[in-house]
C-alpha positions, -999 to +999 in steps of 0.1 A: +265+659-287+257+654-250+236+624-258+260+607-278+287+608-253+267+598-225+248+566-247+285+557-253+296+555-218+264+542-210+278+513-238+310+508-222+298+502-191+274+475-208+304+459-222+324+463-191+297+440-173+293+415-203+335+411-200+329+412-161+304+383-162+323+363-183+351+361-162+329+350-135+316+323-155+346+309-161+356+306-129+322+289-123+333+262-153+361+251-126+339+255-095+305+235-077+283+234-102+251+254-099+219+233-088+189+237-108+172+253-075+197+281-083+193+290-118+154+287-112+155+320-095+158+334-132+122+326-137+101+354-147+068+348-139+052+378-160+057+356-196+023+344-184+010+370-209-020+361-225-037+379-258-055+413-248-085+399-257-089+386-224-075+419-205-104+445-218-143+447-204-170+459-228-168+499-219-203+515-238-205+544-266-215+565-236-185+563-216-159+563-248-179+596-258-174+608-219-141+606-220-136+640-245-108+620-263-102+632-305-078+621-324-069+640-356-049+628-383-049+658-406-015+678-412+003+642-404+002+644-369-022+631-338-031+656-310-057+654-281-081+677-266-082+688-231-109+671-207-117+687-170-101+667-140-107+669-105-071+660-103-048+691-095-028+708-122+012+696-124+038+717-123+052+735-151+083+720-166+112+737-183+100+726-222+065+732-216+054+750-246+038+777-233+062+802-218+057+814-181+052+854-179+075+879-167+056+890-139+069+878-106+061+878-071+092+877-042+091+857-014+115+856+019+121+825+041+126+828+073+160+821+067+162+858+046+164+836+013+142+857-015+130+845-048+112+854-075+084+838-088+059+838-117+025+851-103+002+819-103-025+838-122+003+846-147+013+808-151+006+794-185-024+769-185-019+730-199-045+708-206-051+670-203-065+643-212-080+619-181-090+586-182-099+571-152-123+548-138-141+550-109-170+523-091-207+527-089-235+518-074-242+491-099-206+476-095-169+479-092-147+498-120-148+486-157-121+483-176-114+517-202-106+514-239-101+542-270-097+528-303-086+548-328-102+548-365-071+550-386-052+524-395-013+519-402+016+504-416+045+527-403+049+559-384+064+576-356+039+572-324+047+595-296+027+598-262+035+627-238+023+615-202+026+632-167+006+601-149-001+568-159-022+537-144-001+522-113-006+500-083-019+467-076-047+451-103-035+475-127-028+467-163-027+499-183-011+498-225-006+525-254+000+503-286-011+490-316-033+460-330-060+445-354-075+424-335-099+410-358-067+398-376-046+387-346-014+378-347-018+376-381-013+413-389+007+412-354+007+441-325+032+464-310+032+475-274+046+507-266+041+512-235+027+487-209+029+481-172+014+457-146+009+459-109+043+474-097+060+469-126+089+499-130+109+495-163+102+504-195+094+470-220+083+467-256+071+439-272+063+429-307+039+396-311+036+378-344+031+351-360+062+324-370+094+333-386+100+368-369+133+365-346+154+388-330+184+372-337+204+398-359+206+437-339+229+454-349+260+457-321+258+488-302+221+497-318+204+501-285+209+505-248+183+483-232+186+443-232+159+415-238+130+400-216+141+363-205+122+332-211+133+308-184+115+274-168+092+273-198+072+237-186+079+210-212+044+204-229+046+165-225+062+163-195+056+195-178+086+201-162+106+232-163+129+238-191+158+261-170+178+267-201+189+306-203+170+319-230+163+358-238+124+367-252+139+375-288+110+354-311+079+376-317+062+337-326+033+345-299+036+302-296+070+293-297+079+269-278+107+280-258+089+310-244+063+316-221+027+315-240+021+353-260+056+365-248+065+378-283+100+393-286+106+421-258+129+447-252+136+463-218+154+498-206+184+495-187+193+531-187+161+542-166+156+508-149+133+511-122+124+546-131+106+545-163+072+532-153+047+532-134+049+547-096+087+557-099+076+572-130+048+592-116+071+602-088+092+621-115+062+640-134+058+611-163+078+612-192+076+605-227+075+576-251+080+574-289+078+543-308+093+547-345+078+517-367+101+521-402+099+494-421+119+509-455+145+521-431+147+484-417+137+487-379+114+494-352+128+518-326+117+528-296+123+558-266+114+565-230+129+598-217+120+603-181+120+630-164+110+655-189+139+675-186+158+645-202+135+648-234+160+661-266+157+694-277+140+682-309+115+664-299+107+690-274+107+711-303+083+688-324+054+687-298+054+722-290+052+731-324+025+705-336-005+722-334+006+754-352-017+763-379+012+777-403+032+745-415+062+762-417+065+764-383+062+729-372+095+712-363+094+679-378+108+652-352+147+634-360+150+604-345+181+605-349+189+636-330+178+621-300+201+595-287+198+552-290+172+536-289+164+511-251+150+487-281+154+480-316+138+456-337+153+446-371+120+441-398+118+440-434+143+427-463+173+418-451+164+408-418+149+376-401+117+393-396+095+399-429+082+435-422+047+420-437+041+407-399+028+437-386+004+458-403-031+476-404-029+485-369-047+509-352-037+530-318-055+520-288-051+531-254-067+513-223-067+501-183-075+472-173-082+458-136-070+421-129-073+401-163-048+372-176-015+387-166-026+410-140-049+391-120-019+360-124+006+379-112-015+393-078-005+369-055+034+376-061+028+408-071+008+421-039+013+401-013+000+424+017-034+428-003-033+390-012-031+382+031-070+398+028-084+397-006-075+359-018-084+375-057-074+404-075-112+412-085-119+411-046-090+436-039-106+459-068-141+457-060-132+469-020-121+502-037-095+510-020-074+541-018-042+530-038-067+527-073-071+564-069-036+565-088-052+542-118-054+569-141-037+581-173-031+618-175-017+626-212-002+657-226-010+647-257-009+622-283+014+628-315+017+606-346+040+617-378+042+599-410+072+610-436+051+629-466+070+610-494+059+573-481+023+588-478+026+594-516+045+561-519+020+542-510-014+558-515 
């Protein structure tokens, strides 16, 4: 398989680096010693992360309702409607599901270069759903949440974007939660971005005795968050011990406050979020949450023409009304994981840490992390507006890109577990 090959070199090359800093390590042993100024560059200011309590405004029935969002959880999978958009249609990519017609139009450059192309009132339609969030007379933009009803314990959570919420005071997420039992019954986030932020990251928050300590050797492609200059809590100053974000405690110690354990691409880096990922027509995620199997997985393929045949298949095929016809997704057809989280027996995470979750999908402006992070983040809006709420209440241009457009939504549960454990 194509995949396989190139996730293998992709491994070596990870290895390669690993030997490669090593070397150079040990030939720091017998050199100056590094000054604490030096390794403090490490820090990573974003582990400021508080709970997403604090990163939602109230949004109204009204608006929720406005937003033409349904979620349906019959036939074991999740799909949206469309909603209208003043936003122009994308382009067509090559696994859209509906097929372009036959019918072409020819065109010659001035260079006496001709094509064909697909009449544009032959093209195949797609629909969307928008969320978005724009100012009114009574005030500047609230913050957007969907909640969905159902609740979980495992399943295979797929969301199929071609925008998603970028820029500065910007803090948009697709994951999971029960709040009203936080961190008890945990939360996963699948996808989540701030400001400019540009790779892929997904992080699991619980409460103790859930480490990351044990992944399997060559399980996954992408590395872990850092947690380094964590302030002493007596003394307050800066711990500058090397430390990756592999607890999911959302108070240990050694990591910065609601950090949790997070996982981060390497194989897209800088391209599998946010603006860049705009730039390339979105992407998908998937998030596979398997606790008998042992593991929470997770994907970002970006651009779409890098999505695996099967899942491909699986999304085109979901809404078919004949069963037979549906293509059930293989994770395991599609390439390594960027993360991998060990849970259940066997592992140093009990798998009873996360559960009863439901799917929730939001944008929020400013907030705990967000609004933190503005000052590093955006300095040539911070030179003006001293706050991120006074940079989003001047409504600027650059929020016209704080929206999600999704494809759709997709969530598959194996039929045998359903049984299991109904």
């Amino acid at each position: 398989e194509d995949w396989l090959k190139e996730d293998m070199d992709f491994l070596d090359q990870l290895k390669r680096k690993k030997e490669m800093e090593a070397d150079e390590g040990k030939k720091n042993e017998d050199g100056e010693e590094k000054s604490n100024n030096d390794e403090g560059d490490n820090v990573d200011s974003n582990k400021t992360s508080q709970s997403k309590h604090d990163k939602v405004q109230t949004t109204s029935k009204k608006q929720v309702a406005n937003r033409h969002l349904q979620i349906n959880t019959s036939n074991n999978n999740t799909r949206t409607n469309s909603s209208s958009s003043s936003h122009p249609p994308p382009k067509l990519e090559p696994f859209n599901p509906d097929l372009p017609s036959n019918s072409t139009t020819t065109t010659t450059t001035p260079d006496d270069i001709t094509t064909l192309q697909p009449n544009p009132s032959d093209l195949p339609t797609e629909t969307f759903v928008i969320l978005s969030s724009s100012p009114s007379p009574q005030g500047p933009r609230n913050s957007i949440r969907l909640e969905g009803h159902r609740r979980f314990n495992r399943g295979l959570f797929i969301i199929d974007l071609r925008h998603m919420p970028a820029g500065c005071g910007t803090w948009p997420a697709f994951w999971l939660t029960d709040e009203a039992n936080w961190p008890v019954n945990g939360e996963i986030d699948i996808v989540e971005g701030v400001n400019y932020q540009d790779t892929a990251k997904t992080a699991l928050h619980s409460t103790k005795e859930c480490r990351m300590d044990d992944v399997p050797e060559g399980s996954k492609t992408g590395s872990w968050d850092t947690a380094v200059g964590i302030p002493d809590k007596k003394t307050g100053i800066p711990d500058m011990t090397f430390r990756y974000a592999q607890d999911c405690f959302v108070y240990d110690p050694h990591q910065w406050l609601n950090q949790g354990c997070v996982a981060t691409d390497l194989k897209l880096e800088g391209r599998s979020l946010g603006v860049p990922l705009n730039g390339n027509g979105g992407g998908v995620y998937a998030l596979e949450w398997d606790p008998i199997n042992g593991h929470i997985r997770t994907w970002v393929f970006s651009p779409h023409g890098r999505v695996p045949k099967n899942l491909r298949d699986a999304m085109r095929t979901a809404t078919e009304v004949d069963e037979e016809k549906r293509v059930a997704p293989d994770t395991n057809l599609w390439g390594l994981p960027y993360g991998h989280f060990p849970i259940g027996d066997g592992t140093n995470c009990p798998a009873d840490h996360f559960r009863n979750m439901r799917l929730v999908i939001n944008l929020a402006f400013c907030g705990s992390v967000s609004g933190n992070r503005y000052f590093m983040d955006c300095p040539k809006q911070f030179k003006k507006f001293k706050t991120c709420n006074e940079w989003v209440a001047s409504d600027p241009d650059e929020l016209k890109e704080a929206y999600w457009k999704i494809r759709g939504v997709y969530v598959y549960e194996r039929a045998w577990e359903k049984q299991w454990y109904s």
